[in-house]
C-alpha positions in Angstrom: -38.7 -153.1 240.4 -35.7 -154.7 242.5 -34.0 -157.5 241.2 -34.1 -161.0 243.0 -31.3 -163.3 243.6 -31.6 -166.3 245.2 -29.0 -167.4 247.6 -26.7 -170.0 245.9 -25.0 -173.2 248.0 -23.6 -176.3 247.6 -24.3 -179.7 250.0 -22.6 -182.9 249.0 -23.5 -186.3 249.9 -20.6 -188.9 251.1 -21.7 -192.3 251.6 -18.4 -194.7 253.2 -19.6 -198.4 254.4 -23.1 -197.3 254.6 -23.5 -194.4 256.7 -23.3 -190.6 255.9 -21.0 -187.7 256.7 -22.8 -185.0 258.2 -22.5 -181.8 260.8 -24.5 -181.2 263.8 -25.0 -177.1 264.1 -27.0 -175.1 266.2 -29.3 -173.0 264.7 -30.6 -171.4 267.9 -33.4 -174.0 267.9 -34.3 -175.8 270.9 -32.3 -178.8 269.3 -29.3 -179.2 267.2 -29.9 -179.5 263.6 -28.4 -182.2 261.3 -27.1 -181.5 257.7 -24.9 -182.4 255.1 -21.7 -180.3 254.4 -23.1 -177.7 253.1 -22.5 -173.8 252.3 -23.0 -170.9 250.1 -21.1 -170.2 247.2 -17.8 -167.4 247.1 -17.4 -164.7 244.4 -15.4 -166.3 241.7 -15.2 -169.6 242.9 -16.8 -172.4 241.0 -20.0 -174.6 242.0 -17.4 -177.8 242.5 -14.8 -176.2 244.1 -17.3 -175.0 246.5 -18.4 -178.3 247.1 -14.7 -179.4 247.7 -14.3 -176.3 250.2 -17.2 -176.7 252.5 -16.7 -180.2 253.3 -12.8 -179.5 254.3 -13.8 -176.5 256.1 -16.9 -178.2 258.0 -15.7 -181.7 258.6 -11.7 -181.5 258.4 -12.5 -184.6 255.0 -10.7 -184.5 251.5 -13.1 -185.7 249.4 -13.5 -186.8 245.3 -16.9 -185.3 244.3 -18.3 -188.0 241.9 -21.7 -186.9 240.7 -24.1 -184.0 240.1 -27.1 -184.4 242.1 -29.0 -181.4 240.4 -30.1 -178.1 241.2 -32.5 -178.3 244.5 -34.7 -175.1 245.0 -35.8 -174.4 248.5 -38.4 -171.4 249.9 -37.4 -171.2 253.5 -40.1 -170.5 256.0 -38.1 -167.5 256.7 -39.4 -166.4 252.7 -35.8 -166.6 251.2 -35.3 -168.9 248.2 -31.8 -171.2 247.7 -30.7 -172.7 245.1 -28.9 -176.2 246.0 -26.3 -177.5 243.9 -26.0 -181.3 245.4 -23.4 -183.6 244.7 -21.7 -187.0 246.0 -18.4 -187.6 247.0 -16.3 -190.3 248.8 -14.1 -189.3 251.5 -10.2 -190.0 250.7 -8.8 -188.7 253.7 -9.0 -187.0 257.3 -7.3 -183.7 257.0 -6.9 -182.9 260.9 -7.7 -179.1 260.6 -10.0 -177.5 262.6 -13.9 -177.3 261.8 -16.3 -174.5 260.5 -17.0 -172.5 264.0 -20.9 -172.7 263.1 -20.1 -177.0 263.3 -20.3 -178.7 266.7 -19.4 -182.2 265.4 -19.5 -184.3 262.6 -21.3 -187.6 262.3 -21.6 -190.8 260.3 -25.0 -191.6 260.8 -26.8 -194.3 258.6 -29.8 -193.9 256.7 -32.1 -195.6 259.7 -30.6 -192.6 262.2 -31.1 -190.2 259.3 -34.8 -191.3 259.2 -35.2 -191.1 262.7 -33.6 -187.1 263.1 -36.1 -186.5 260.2 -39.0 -187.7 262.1 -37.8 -185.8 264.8 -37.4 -182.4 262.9 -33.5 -182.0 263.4 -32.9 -182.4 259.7 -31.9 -178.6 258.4 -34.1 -178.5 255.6 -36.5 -181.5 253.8 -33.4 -181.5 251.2 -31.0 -183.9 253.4 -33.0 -186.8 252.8 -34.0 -185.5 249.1 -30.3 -185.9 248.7 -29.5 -188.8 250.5 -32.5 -190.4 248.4 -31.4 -189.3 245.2 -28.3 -190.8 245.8 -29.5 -194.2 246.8 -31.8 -194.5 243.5 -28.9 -193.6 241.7 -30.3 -190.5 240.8 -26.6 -188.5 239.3 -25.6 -186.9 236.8 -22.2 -187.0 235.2 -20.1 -183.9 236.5 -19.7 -182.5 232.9 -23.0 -181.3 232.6 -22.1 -178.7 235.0 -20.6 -175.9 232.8 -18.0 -173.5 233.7 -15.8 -171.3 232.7 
């Protein structure tokens, strides 16, 4: 019997005067796709850190992560399972560098534009708006109950 290991990533949340950071990518759909920065976790780098990375490397932002969103699981259609950390952040500054090559462009949509890219089916997975959602209940945890060393 083979072991199984999920696929482990991090997406992060950043809300600025009511709209929300996110990258447009094409997945090889007949549309663009819409999601938050997002990515999968590097040996020996930390769950935050990750976080930290993949929204410099995608949308060229420097941001404070705030809160722990929780741990999202997610069975693909394709049959592989993820495990989501999600957090939120608040940009602090524009960095300038070049993006991700998998991004074509970043966005700050609102929540009304999110809705409507959901309805379409150009949201990358049912956990944007999970996110987003969480977020707007105020649905965080404090960062120390992530523990690592």
């Amino acid at each position: 019997m083979s072991r199984w290991s999920p696929r482990v990533t991090v997406a992060t949340v950043i809300e600025r005067a009511g709209r929300f950071l996110m990258v447009e990518e094409d997945r090889g759909g007949p549309h663009t796709v819409f999601n938050q920065p997002a990515g999968h976790l590097e040996s020996g780098e930390g769950i935050r850190a990750a976080a930290e990375r993949e929204v410099r490397e995608e949308t060229a932002w420097h941001v404070g992560i705030t809160d722990y969103l929780g741990l999202y699981v997610y069975r693909a259609p394709d049959g592989l399972t993820f495990h989501s950390h999600g957090f939120s952040g608040m940009a602090l500054a524009h960095l300038g560098n070049d993006l991700d090559r998998d991004i074509l462009a970043t966005h700050w949509l609102t929540f009304d534009e999110l809705e409507d890219l959901e309805r379409a089916g150009r949201l990358r997975s049912p956990l944007v708006m999970r996110r987003i959602r969480d977020v707007q209940r105020g649905r965080t945890f404090p960062l120390d109950v992530i523990q690592e060393r």
